[in-house]
Backbone bond lengths (Angstrom), bond angles and torsions (degrees), N, CA, C in turn:
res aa  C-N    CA-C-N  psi(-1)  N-CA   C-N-CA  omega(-1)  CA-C   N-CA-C  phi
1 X - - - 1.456 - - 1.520 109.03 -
2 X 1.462 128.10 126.32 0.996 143.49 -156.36 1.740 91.53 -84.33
3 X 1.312 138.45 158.23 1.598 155.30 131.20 1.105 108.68 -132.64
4 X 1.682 112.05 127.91 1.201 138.40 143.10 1.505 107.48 -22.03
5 X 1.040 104.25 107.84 1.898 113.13 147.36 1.438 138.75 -50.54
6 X 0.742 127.74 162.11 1.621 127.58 -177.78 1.755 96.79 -111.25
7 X 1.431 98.77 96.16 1.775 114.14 -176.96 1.788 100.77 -76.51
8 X 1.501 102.52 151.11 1.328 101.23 -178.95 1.837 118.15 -64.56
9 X 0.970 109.14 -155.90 1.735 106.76 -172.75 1.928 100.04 -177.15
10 X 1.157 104.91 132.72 1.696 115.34 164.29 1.323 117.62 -63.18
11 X 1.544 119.83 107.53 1.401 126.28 163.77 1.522 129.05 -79.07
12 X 0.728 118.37 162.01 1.758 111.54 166.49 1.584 104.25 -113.49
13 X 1.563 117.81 -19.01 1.595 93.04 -154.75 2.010 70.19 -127.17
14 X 1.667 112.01 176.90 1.331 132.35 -179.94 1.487 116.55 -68.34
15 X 1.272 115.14 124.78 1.582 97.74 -171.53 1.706 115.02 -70.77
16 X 1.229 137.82 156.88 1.212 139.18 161.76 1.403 125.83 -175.53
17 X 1.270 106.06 89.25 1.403 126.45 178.91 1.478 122.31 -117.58
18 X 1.037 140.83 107.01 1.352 148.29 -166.72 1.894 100.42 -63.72
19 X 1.335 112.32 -15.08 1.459 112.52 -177.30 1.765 109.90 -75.64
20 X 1.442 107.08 -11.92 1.490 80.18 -163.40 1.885 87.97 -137.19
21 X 1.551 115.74 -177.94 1.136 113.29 -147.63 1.637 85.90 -145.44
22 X 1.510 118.80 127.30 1.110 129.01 -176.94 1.596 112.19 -128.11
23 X 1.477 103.21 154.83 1.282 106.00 -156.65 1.807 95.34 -133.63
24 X 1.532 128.61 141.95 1.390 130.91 153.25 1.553 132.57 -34.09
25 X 1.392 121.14 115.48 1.531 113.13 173.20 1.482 93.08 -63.28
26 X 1.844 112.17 129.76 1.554 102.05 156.46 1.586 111.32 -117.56
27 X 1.162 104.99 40.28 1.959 122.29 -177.50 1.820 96.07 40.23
28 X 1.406 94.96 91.09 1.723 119.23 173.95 1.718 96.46 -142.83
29 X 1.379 98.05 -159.95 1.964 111.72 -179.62 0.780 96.34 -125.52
30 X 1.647 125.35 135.97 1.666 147.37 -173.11 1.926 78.32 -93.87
31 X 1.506 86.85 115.86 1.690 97.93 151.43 1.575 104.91 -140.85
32 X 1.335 109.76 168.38 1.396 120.71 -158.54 1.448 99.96 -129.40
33 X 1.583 131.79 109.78 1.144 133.49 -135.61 1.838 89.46 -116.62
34 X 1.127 136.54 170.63 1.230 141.01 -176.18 1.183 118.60 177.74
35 X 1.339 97.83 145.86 2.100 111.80 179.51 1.472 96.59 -132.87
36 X 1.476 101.85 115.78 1.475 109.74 164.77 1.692 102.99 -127.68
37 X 1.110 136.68 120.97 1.716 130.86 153.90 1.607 83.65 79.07
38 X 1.615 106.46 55.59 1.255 117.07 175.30 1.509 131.00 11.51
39 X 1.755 98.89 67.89 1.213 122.99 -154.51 1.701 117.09 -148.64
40 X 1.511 118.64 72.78 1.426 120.25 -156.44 1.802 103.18 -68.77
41 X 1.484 105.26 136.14 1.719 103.51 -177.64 1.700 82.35 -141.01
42 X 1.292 99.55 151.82 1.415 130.45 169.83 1.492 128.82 -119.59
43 X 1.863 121.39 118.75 1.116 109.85 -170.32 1.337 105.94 -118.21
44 X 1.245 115.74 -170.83 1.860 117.03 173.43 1.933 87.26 -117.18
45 X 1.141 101.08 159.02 1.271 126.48 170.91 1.337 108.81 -32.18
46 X 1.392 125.91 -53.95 1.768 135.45 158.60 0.999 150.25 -35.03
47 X 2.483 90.00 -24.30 1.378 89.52 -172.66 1.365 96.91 91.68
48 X 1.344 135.87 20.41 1.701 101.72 170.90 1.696 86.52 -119.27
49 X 1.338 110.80 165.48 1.528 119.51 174.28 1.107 121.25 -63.32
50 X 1.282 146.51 147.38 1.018 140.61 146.49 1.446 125.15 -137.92
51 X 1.534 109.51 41.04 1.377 104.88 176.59 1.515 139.02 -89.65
52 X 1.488 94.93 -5.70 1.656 105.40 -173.10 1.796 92.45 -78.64
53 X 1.179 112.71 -32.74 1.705 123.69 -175.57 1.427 94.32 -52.52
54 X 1.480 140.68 -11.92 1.350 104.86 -164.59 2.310 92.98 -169.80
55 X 1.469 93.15 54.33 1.261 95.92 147.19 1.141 170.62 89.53
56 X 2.043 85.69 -141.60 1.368 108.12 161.65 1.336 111.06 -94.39
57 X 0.952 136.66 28.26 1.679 136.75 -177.01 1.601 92.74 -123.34
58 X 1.359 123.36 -17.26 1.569 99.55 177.63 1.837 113.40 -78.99
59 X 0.937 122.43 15.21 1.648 119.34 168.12 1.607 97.93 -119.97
60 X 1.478 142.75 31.00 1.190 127.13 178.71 1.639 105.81 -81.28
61 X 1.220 108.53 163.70 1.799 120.18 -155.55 1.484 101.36 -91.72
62 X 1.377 119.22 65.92 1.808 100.96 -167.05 1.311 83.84 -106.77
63 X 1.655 126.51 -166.42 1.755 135.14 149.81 1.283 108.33 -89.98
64 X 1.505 120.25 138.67 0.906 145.55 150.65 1.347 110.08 -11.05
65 X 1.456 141.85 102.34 1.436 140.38 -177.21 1.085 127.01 120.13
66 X 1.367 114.65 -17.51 1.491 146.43 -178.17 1.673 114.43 -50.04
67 X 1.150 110.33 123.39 1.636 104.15 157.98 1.168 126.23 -140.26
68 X 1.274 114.47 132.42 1.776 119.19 -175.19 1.600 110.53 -106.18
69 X 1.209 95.35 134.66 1.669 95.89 -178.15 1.605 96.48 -115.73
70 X 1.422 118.23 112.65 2.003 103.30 -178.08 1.632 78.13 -167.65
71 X 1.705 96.33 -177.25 1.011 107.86 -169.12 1.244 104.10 -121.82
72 X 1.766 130.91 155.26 1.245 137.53 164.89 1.367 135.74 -105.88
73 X 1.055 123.69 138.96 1.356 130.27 -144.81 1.150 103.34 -123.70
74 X 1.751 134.51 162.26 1.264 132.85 117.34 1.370 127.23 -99.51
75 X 1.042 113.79 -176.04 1.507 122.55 -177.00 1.753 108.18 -141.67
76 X 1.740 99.37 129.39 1.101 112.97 -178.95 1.895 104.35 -57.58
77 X 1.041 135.55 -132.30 1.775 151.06 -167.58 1.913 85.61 -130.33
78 X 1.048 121.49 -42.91 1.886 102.78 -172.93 1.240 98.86 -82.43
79 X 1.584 133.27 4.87 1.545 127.22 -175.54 1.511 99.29 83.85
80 X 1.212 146.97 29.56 1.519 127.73 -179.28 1.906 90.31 -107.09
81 X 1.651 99.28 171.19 1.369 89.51 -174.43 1.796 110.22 -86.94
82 X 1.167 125.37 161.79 1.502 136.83 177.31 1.768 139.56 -116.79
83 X 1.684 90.37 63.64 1.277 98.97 -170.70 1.459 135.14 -30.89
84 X 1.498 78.60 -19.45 2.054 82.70 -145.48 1.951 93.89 -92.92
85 X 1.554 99.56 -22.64 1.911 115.05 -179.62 1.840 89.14 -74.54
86 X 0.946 104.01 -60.34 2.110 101.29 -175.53 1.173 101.12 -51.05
87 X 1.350 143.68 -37.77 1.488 127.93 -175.87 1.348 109.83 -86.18
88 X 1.230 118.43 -2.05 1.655 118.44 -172.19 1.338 103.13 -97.05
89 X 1.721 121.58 -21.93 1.260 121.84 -143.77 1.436 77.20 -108.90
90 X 1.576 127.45 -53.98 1.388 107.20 175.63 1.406 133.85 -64.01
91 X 1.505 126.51 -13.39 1.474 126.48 -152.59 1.721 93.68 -105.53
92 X 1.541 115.90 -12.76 1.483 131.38 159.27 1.080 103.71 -24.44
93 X 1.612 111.39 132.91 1.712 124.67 143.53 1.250 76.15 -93.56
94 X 1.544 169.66 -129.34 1.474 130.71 -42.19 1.584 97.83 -102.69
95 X 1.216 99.63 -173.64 1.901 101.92 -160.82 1.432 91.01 -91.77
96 X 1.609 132.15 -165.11 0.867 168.25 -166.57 1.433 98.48 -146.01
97 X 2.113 82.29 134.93 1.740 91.88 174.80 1.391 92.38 -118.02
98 X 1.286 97.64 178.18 1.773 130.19 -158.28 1.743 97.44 -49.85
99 X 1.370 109.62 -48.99 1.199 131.63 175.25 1.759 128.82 -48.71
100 X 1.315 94.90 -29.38 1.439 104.79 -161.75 1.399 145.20 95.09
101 X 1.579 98.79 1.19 1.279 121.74 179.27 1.737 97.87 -92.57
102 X 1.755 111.69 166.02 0.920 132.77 145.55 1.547 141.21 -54.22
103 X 1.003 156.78 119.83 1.453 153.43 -142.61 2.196 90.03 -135.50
């Protein structure tokens, strides 16, 4: 089940609200992950699918109803993030093995 995201917006003044909870761009893809009828699906901001792209996240341990809006990353071997491996891994036709490798 698809939800609308909360898209950014132009401020003029500093944000600071104790209501809401912000997180670092680390240059990954904002997908919006979900369990409805205990059934994990992954979207892009657009609305397009992206769950066959990624897996190992369809058995993750959330409750039933759950939705995460964040972004996913890789990481080079020094731990920095790896734009250019996240766009390769999503823009993939080939499957994913058990392992985590490419096939």
């Amino acid at each position: 089940m698809f939800v609308s995201p909360m898209l950014l917006r132009r401020v003029t003044e500093p944000f600071d609200d104790d209501s809401y909870i912000t997180e670092l761009k680390l240059d990954g893809i904002r997908l919006i992950l979900s369990k409805f009828d205990n059934k994990v699906r992954l979207y892009t901001r657009h609305n397009n699918e992206g769950t066959a792209r990624f897996p190992e996240l369809l058995t993750i341990d959330i409750p039933d109803g759950t939705v995460l809006d964040g972004e996913i990353i890789f990481t080079s071997a020094d731990g920095k993030p790896d734009f250019e491996a996240m766009m390769f891994r999503f823009q993939s036709k080939r499957n994913v093995l058990e392992n985590g490798t490419l096939s």
